[in-house]
C-alpha positions in Angstrom: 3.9 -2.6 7.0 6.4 -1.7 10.2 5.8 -3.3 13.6 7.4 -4.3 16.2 10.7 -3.4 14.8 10.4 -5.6 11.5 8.6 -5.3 7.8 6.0 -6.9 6.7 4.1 -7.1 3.1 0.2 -6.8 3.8 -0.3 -8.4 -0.1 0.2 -7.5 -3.8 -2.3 -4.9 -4.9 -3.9 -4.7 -8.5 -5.4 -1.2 -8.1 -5.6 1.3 -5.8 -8.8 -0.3 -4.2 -6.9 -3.0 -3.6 -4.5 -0.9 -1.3 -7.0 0.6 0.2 -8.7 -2.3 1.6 -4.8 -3.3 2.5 -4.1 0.0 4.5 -7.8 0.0 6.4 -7.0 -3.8 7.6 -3.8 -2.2 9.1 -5.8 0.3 10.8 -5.2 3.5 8.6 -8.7 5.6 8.5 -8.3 7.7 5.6 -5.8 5.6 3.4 -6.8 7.9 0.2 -4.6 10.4 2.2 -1.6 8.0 2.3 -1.1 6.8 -1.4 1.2 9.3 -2.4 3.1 9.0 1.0 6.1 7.3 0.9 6.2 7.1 4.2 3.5 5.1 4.0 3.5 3.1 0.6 6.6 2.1 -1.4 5.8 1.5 -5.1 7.4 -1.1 -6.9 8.1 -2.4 -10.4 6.9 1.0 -11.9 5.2 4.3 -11.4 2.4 5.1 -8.6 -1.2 4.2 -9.9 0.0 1.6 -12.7 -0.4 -2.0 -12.3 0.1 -4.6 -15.0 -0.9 -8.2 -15.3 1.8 -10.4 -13.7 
């Protein structure tokens, strides 16, 4: 997340429910619409949709 000039992390996600419920705590009301915006999500430690035990 972006505010105020700095970035923050809003958590670590397991699925895309997960960052859902992430993106509508930071106000976003149709989040669905923003999972494949990179404007709006930056994936990390592999491909969009895929999560993996840690």
């Amino acid at each position: 997340m972006h505010r105020h000039g700095q970035d923050g992390i809003l958590g670590t996600a397991y699925s895309d429910h997960d960052l859902v419920v992430f993106l509508e705590g930071a106000g976003i009301t149709e989040p669905d619409a923003v999972l494949d915006d990179p404007r709006w999500v930056e994936w990390r430690d592999g491909p969009a949709h895929q999560f993996s035990a840690a």
